[in-house]
Backbone bond lengths (Angstrom), bond angles and torsions (degrees), N, CA, C in turn:
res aa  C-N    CA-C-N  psi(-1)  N-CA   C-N-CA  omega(-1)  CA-C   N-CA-C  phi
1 X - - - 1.467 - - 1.523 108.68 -
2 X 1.124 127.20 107.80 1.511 125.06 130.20 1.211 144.23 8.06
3 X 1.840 118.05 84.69 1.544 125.73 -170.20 1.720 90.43 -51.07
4 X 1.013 108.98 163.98 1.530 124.82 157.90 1.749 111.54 -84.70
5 X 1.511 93.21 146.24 1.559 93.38 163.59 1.225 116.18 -62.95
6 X 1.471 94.16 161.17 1.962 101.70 178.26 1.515 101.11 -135.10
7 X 1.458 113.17 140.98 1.196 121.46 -155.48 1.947 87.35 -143.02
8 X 1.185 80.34 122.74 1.884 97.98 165.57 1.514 116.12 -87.73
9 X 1.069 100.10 136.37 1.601 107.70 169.17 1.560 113.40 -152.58
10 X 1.507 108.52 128.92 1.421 125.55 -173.97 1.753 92.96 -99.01
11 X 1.393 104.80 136.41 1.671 100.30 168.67 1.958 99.29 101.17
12 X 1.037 119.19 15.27 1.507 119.41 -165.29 1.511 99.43 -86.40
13 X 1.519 130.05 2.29 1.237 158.52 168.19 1.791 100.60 -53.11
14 X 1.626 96.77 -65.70 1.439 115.76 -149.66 1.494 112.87 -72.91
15 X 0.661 117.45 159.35 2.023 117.16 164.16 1.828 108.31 -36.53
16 X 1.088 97.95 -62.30 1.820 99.19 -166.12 1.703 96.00 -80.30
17 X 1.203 122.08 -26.16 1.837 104.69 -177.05 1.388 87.83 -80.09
18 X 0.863 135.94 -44.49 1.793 132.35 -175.70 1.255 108.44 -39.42
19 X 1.885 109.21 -72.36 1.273 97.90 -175.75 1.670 130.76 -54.87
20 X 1.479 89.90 -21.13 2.044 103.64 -178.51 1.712 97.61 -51.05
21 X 1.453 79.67 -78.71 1.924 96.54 175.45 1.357 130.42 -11.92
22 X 1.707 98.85 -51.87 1.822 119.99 170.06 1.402 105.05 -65.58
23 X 1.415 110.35 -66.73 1.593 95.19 -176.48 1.399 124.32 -64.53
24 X 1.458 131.35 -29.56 1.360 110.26 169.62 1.637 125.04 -86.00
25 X 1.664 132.91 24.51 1.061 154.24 116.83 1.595 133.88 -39.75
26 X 1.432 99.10 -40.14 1.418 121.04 171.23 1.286 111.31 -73.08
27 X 1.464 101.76 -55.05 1.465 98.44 -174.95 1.349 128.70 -86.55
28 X 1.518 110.72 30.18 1.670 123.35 -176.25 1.347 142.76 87.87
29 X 1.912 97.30 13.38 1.553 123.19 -158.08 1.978 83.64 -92.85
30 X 1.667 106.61 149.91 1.224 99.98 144.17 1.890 97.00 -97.82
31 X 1.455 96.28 -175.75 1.607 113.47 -169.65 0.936 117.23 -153.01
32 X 1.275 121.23 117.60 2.021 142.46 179.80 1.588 96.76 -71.15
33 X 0.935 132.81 164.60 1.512 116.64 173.51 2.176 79.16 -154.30
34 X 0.966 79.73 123.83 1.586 100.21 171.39 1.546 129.58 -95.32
35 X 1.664 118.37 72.88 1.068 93.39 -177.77 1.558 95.52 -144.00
36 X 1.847 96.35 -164.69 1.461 105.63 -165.35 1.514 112.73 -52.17
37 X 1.444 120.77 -70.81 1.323 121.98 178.82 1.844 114.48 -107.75
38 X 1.418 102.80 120.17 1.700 107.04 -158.83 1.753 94.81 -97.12
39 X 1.161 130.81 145.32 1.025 144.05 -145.55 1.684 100.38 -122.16
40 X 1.397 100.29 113.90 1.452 115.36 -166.75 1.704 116.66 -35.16
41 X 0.962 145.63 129.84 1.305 152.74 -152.03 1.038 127.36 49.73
42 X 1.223 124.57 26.90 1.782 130.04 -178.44 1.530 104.88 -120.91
43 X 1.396 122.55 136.29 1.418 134.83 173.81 1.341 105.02 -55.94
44 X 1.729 114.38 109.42 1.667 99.89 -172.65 1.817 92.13 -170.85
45 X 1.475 131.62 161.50 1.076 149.40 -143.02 1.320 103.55 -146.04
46 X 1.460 128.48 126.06 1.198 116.37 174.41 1.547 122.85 -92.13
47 X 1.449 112.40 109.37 1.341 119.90 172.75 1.246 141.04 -134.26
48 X 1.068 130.20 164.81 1.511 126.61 -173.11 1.692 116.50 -154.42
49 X 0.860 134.87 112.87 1.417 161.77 -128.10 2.017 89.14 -72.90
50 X 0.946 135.22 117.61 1.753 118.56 -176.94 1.893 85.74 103.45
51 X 1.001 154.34 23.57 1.460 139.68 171.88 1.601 89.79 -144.67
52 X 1.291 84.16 174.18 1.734 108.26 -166.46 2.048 98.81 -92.31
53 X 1.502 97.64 152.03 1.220 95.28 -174.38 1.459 93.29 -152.83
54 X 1.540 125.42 137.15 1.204 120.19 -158.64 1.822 98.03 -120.91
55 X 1.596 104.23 163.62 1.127 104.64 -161.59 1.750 101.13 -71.72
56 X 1.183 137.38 -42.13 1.397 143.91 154.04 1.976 112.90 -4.15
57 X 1.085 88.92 -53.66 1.603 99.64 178.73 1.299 124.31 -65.78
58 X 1.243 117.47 -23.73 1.633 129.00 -167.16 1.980 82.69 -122.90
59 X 1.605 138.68 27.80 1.648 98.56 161.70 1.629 94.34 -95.39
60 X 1.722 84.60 172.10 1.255 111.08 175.68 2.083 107.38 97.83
61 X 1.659 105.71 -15.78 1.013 108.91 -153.81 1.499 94.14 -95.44
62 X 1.906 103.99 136.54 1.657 98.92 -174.56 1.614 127.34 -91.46
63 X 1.549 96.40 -26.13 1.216 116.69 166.38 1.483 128.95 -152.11
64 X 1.078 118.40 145.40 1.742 121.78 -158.93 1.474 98.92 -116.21
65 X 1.402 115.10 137.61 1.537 117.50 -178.60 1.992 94.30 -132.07
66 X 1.248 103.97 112.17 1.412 121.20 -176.87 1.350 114.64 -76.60
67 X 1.004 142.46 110.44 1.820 144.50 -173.97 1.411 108.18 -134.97
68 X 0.964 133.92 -22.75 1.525 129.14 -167.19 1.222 109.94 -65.52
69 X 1.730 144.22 127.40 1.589 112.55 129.52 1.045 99.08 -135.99
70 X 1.454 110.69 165.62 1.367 133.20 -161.50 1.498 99.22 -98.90
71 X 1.640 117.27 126.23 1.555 133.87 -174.20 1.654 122.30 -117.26
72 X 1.076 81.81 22.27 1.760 114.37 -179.22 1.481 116.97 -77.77
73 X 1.435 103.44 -62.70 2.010 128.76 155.95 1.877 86.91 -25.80
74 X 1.363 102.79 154.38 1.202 111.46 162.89 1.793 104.19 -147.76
75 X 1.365 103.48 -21.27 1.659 97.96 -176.79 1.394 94.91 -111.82
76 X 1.274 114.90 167.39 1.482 152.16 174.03 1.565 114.91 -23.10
77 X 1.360 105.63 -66.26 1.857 142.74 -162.48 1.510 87.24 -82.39
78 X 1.349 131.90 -66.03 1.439 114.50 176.98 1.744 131.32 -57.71
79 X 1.408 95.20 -48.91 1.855 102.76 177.51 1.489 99.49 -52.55
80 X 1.380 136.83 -52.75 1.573 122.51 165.61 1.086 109.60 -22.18
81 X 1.447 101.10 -91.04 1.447 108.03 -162.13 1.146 131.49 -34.24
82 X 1.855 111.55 -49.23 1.443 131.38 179.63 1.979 102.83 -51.39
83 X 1.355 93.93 -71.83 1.805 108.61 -155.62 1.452 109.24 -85.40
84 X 1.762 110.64 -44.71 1.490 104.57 175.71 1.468 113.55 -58.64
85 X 1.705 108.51 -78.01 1.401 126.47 -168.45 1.793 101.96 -43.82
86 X 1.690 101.90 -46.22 1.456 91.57 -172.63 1.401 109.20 -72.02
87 X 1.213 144.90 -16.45 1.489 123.62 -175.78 1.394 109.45 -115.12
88 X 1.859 121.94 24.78 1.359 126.24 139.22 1.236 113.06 -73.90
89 X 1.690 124.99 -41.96 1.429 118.06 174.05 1.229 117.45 -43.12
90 X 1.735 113.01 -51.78 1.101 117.98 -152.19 1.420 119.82 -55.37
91 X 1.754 96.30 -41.02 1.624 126.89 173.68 1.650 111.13 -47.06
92 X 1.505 91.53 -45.95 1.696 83.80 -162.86 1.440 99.93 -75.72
93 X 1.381 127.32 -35.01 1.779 108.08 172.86 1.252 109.78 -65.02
94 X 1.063 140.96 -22.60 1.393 139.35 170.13 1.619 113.12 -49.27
95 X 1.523 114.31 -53.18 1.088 103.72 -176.69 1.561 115.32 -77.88
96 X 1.654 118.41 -28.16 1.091 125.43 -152.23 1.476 110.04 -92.15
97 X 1.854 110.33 7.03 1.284 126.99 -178.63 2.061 107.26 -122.92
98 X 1.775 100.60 17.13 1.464 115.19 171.90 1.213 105.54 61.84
99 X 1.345 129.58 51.92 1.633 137.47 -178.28 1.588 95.17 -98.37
100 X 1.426 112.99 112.25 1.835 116.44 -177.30 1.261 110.69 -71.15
101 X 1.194 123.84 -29.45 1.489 111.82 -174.54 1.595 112.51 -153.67
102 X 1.484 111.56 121.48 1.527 129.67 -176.02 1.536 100.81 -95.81
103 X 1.465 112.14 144.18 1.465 121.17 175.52 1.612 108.07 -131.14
104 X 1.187 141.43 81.23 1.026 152.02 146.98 1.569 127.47 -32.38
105 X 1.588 116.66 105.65 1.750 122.37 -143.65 1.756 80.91 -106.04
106 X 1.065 129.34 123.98 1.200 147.70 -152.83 1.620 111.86 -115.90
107 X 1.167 131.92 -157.58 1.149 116.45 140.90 1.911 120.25 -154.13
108 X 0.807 153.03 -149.75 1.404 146.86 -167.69 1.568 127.96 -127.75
109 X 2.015 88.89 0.09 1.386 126.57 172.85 1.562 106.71 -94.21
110 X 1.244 131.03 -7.53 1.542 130.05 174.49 1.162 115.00 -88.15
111 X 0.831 144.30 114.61 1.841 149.93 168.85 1.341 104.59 -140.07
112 X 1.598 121.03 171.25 1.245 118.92 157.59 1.172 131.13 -71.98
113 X 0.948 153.00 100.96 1.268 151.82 159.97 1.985 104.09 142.18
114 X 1.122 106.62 -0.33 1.769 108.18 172.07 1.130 115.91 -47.62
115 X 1.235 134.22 153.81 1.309 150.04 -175.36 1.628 136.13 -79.07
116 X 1.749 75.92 -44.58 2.038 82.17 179.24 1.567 124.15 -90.99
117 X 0.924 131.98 159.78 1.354 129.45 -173.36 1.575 114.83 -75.03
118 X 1.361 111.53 -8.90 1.436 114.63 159.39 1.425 114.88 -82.32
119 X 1.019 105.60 -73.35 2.250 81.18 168.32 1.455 106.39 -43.52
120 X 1.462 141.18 -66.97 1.385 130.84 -147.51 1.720 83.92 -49.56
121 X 1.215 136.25 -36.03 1.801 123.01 -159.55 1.520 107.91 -87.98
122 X 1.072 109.29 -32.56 1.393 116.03 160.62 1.420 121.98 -32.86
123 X 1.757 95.00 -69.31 1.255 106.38 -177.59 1.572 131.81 -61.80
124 X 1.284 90.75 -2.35 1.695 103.95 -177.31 1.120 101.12 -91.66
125 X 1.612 115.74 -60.81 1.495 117.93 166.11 1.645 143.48 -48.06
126 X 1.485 96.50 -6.24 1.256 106.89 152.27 1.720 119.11 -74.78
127 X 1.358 95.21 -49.02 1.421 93.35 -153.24 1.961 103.94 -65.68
128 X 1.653 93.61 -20.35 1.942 103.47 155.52 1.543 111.11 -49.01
129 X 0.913 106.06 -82.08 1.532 111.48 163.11 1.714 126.64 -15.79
130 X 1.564 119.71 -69.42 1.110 95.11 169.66 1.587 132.51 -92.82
131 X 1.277 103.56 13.19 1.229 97.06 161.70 1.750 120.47 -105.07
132 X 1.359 112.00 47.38 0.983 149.28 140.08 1.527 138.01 -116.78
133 X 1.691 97.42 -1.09 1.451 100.82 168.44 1.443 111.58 74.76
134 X 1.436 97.90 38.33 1.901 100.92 179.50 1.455 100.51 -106.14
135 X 1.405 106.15 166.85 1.236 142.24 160.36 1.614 103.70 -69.41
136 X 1.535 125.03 110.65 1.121 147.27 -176.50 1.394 112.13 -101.27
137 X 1.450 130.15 83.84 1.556 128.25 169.98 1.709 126.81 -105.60
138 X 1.453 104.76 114.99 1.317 111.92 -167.50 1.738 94.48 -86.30
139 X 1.024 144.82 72.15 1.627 139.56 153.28 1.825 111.01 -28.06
140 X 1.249 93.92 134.39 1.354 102.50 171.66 1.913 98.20 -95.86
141 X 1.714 102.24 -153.04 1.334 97.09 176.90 1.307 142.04 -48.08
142 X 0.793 142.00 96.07 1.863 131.62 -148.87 1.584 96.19 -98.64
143 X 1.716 92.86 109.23 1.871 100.33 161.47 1.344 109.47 -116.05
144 X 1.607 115.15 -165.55 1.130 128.93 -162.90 1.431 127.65 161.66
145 X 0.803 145.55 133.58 1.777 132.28 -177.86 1.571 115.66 -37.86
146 X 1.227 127.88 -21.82 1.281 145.66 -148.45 1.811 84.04 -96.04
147 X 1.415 92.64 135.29 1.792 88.00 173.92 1.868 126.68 -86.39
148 X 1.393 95.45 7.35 1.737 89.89 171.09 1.351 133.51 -67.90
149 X 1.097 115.65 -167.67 1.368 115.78 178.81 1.806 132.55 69.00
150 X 1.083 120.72 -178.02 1.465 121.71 -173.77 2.027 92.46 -58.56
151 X 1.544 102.74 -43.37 1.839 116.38 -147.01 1.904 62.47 -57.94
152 X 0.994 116.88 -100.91 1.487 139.12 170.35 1.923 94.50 36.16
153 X 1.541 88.03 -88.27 1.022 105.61 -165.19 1.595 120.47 -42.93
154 X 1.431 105.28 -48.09 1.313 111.95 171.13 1.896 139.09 -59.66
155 X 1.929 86.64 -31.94 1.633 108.14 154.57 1.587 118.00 -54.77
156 X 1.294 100.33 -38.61 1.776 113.47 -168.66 1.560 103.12 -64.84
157 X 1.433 116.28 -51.59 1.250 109.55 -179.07 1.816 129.94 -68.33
158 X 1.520 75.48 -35.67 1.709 83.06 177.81 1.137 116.01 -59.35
159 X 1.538 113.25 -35.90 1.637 115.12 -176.21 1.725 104.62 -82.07
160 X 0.976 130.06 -20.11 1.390 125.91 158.81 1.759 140.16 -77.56
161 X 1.690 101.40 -12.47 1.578 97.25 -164.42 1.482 82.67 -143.71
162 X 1.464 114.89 164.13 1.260 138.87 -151.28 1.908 89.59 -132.65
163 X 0.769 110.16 -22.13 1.635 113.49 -171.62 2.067 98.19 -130.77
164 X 1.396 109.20 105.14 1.448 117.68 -170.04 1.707 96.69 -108.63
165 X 1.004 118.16 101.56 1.806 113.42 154.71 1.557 116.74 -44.56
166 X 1.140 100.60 126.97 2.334 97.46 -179.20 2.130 75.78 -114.75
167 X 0.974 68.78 140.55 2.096 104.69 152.50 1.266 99.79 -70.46
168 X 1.429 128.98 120.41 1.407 145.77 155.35 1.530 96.26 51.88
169 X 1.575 126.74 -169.84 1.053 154.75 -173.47 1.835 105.30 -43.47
170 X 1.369 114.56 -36.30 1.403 111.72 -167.60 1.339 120.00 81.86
171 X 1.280 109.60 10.04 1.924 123.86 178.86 1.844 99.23 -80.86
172 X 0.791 115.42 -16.81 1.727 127.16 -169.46 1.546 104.34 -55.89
173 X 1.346 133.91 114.54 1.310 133.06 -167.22 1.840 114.73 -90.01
174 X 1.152 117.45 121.37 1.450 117.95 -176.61 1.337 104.18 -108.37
175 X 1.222 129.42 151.04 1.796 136.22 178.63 1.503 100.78 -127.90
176 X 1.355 121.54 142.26 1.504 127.08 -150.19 1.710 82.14 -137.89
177 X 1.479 91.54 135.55 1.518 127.72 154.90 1.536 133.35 -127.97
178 X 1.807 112.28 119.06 1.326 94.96 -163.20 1.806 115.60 -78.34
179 X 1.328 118.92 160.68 1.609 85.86 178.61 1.474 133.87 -84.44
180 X 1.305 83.32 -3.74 1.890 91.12 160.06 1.761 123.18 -36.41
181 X 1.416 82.89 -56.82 1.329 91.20 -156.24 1.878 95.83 -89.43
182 X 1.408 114.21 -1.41 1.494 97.33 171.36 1.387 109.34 -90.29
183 X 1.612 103.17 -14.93 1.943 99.10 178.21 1.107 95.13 -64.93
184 X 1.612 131.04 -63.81 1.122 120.60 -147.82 1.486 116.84 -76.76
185 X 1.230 125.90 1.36 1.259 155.37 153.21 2.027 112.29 -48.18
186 X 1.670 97.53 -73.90 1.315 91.25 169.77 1.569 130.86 -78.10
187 X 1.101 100.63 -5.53 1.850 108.83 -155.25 1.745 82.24 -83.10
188 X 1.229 110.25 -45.33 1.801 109.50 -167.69 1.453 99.96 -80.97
189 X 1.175 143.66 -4.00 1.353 136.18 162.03 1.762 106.80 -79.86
190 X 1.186 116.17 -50.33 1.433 134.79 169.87 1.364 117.18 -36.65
191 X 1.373 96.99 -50.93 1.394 110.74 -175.53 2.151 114.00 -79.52
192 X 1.275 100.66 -12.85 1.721 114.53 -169.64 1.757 102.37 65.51
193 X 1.485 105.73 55.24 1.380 92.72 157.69 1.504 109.87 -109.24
194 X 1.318 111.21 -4.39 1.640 106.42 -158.36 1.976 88.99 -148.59
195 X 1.590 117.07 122.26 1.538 121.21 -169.88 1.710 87.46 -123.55
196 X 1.681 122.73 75.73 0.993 108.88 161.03 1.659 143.20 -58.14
197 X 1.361 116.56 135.25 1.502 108.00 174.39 1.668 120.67 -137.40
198 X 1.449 98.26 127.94 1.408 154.97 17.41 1.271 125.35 -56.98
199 X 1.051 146.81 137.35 1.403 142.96 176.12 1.903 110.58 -71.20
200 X 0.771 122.03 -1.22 1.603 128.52 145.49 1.485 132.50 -115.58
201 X 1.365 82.64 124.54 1.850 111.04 179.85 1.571 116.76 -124.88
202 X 1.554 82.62 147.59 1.179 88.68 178.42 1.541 124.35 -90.26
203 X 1.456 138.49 109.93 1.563 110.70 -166.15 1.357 117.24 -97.88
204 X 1.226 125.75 102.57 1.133 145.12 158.56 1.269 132.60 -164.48
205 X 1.656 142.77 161.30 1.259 145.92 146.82 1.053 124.01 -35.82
206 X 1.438 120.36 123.75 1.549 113.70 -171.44 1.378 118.02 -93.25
207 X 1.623 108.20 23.31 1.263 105.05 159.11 1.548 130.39 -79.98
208 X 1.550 130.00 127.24 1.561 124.78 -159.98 0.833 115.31 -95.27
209 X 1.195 130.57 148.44 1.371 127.37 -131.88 1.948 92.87 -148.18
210 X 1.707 122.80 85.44 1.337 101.72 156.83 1.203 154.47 -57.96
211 X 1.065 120.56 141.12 2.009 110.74 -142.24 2.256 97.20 -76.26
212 X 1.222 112.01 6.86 1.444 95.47 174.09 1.207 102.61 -110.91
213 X 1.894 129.33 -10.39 1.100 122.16 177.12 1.977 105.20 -82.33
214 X 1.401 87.47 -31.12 1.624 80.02 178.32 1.366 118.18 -69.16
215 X 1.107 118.43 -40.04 1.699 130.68 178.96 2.070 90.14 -47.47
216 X 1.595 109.15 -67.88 1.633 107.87 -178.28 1.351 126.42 -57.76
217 X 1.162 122.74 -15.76 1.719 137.70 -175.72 1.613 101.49 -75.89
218 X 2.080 112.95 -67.55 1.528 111.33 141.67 1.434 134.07 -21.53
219 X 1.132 139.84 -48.21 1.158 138.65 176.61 0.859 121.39 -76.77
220 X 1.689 122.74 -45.91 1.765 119.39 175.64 1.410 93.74 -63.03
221 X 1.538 133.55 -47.16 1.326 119.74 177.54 1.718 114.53 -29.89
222 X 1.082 113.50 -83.99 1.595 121.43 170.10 1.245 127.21 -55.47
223 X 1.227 113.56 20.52 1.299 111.06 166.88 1.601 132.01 80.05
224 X 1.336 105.14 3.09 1.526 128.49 -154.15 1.704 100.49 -113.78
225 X 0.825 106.72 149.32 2.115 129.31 -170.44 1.698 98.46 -124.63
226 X 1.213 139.72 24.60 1.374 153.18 -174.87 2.031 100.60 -42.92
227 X 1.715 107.70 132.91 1.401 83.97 171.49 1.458 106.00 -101.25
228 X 1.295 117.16 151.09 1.359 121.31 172.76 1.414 136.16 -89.89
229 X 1.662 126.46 112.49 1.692 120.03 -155.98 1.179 112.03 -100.05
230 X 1.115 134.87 82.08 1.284 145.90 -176.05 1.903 106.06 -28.38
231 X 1.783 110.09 120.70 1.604 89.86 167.77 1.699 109.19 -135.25
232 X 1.142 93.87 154.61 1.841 108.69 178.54 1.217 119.88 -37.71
233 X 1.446 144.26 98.04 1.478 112.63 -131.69 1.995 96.15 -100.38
234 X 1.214 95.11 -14.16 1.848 87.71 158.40 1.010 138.72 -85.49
235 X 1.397 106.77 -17.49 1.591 104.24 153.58 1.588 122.40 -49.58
236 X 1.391 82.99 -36.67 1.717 93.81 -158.18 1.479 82.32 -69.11
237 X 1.360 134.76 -63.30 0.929 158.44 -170.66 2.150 116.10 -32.42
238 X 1.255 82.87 -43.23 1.683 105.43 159.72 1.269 111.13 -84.29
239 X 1.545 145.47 -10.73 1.529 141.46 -177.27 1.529 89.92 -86.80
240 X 0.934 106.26 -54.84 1.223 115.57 -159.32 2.065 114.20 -64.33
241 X 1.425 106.50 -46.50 1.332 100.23 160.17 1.312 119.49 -82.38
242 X 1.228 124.34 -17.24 1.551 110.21 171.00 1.367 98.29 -69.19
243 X 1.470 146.86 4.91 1.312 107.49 -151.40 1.964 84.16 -131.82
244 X 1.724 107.43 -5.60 1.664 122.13 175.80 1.785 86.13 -85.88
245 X 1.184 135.13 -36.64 1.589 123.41 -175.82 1.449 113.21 -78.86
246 X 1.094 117.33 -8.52 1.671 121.63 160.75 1.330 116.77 -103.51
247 X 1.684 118.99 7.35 1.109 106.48 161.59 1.396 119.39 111.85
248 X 1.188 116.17 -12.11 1.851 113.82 -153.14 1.827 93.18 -113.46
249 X 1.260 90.64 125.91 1.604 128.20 169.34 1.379 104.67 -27.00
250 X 1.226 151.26 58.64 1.626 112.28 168.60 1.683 137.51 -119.70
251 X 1.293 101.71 173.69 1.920 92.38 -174.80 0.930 139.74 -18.40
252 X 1.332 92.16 -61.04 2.058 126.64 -166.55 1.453 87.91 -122.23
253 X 1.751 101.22 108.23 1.515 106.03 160.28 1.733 110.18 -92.35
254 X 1.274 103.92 167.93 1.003 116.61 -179.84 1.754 121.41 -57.35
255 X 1.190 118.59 -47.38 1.359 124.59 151.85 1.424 116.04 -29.46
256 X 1.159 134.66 -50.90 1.429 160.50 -151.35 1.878 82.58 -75.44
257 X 1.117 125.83 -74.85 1.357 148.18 168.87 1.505 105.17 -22.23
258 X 1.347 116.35 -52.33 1.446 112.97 -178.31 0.869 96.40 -93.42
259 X 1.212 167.85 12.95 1.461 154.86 167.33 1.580 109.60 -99.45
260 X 1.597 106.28 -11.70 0.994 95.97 177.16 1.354 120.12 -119.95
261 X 1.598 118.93 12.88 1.247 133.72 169.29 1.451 111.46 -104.55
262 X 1.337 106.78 -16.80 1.457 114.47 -175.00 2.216 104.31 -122.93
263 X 1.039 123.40 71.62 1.415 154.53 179.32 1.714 113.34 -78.23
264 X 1.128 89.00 109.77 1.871 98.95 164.18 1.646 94.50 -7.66
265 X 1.037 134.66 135.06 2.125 145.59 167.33 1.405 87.82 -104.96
266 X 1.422 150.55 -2.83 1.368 130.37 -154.39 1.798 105.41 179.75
267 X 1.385 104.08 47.33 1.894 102.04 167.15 1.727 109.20 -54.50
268 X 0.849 100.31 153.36 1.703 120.59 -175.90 1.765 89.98 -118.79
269 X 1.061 107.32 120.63 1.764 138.53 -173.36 1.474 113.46 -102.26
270 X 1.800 99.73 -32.36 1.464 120.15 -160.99 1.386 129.14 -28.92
271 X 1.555 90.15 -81.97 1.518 114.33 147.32 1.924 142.14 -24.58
272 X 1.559 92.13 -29.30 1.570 99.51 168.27 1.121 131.11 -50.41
273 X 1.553 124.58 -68.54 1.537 127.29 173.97 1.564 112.74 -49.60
274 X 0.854 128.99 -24.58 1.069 141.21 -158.03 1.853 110.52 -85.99
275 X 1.270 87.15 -40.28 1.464 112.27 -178.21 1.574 103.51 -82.86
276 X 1.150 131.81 -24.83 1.433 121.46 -152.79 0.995 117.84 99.14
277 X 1.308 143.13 -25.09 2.023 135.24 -172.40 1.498 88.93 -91.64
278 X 1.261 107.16 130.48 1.503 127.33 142.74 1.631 112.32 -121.88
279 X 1.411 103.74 118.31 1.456 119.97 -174.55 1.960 111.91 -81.62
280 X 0.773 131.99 120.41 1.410 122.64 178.64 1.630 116.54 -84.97
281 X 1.155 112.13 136.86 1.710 118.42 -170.43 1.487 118.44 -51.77
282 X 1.028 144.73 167.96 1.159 144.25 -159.61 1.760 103.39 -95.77
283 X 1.604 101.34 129.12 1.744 80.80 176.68 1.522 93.87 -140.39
284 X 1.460 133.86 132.74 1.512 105.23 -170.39 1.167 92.37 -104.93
285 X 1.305 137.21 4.35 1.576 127.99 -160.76 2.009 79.79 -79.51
286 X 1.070 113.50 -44.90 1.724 101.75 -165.84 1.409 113.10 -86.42
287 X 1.365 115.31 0.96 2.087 94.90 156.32 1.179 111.81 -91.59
288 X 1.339 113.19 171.16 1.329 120.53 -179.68 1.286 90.65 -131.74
289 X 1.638 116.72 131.41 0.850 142.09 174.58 1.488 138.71 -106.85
């Protein structure tokens, strides 16, 4: 009988390594799960994104799907070090421990010329990535029935408050990917059924999605008539770093803010069919949430 593949994944913490995690479980993968603190009887590696990781740790492993970064960094000189430098290491034991195929979880905030320092790190960490010959996936919004994530978060409130604060005008365009279709996206690259080229994609529907119609599309979903309070989004934008220069921990950093006022103007879709991902359009009347 036939060991199962084993597939690494850093980030199996987060909403989107979770869902990865689930779907390549489903589909017959075992899974290393690489993270900071590994939880007594579970197949798992202790790591942390900025530390050394040796090729020993990752054998046996067939394919590695990268998701983690650390949002802790707040300046320039650290986010290198932490997310870039650390997930070139990671790469090079990957290869140097015969791992066939790397999947690099991207995001839809990296382009050239983006604003926030989370794409600018991204974008570096891609270019780690393919010069290791990875699979480069920029995910747009990632939903799902499952309540994590940003989609999550934003469901959570709506279904709780009658009065919703929007960031600026709500003209801000979001592109939605379900995670169905991004497991089955990476799991068949993982697996060498599908050698897309270019090795970066974008995963999502290229239908655009304005961030106050999406917030209202959500709500009629749930049943909810929510009013929406339009706010200044640099003000907000100034609360929020005045309040990272005194130090205090919070959700939504300020970075987070520009990345999301300042959005890919021009995703490239092209490449999809071509590749194998077909993303399905957004419908909220059919998740259940």
């Amino acid at each position: 009988m036939n060991a199962k593949p084993l597939c690494a994944i850093t980030g199996s913490n987060g909403y989107v390594g979770g869902c990865l995690k689930q779907h390549f479980i489903a589909r017959g993968w075992d899974v290393l799960e690489l993270t900071r603190q590994p939880k007594p009887g579970t197949r798992a590696v202790t790591f942390h994104l900025g530390g050394d990781i040796s090729a020993a740790a990752l054998a046996g492993v067939t394919a590695l799907v990268h998701c983690a970064y650390d949002f802790k960094p707040l300046k320039w000189a650290e986010l290198q070090a932490v997310n870039v430098a650390g997930t070139e290491k990671l790469f090079q034991a990957a290869r140097a421990a015969g791992v066939r195929r790397i999947i690099c979880i991207s995001t839809i905030s990296a382009y050239e010329g983006c604003r926030s320092l989370y794409g600018r790190a991204k974008l570096e960490i891609e270019q780690s990535a393919q010069k290791h010959d990875a699979l480069v996936i920029r995910p747009g919004l990632v939903y799902g029935s499952g309540p994590g994530g940003m989609f999550g978060k934003l469901a959570a409130q709506i279904q709780k408050s009658n009065i919703i604060p929007m960031i600026g005008d709500g003209s801000q365009i979001q592109y939605l990917v379900h995670e169905a279709e991004l497991g089955a996206f990476a799991e068949k690259y993982a697996a060498e059924t599908l050698t897309p080229e270019p090795r970066l994609i974008t995963a999502a529907n290229d239908q655009p999605w304005p961030f106050k119609k999406l917030l209202q599309q959500i709500a009629r979903g749930l049943g909810r008539n929510p009013k929406f309070i339009p706010l200044p989004w640099r003000l907000v934008w100034a609360g929020l770093k005045g309040a990272e220069t005194a130090g205090l921990r919070l959700n939504f950093r300020s970075d987070s803010l520009v990345s999301l006022m300042y959005q890919n103007p021009a995703p490239d879709f092209s490449p999809n069919a071509a590749a194998g991902l077909v993303c399905r359009p957004f419908e909220m009347d059919k998740l259940r949430l």
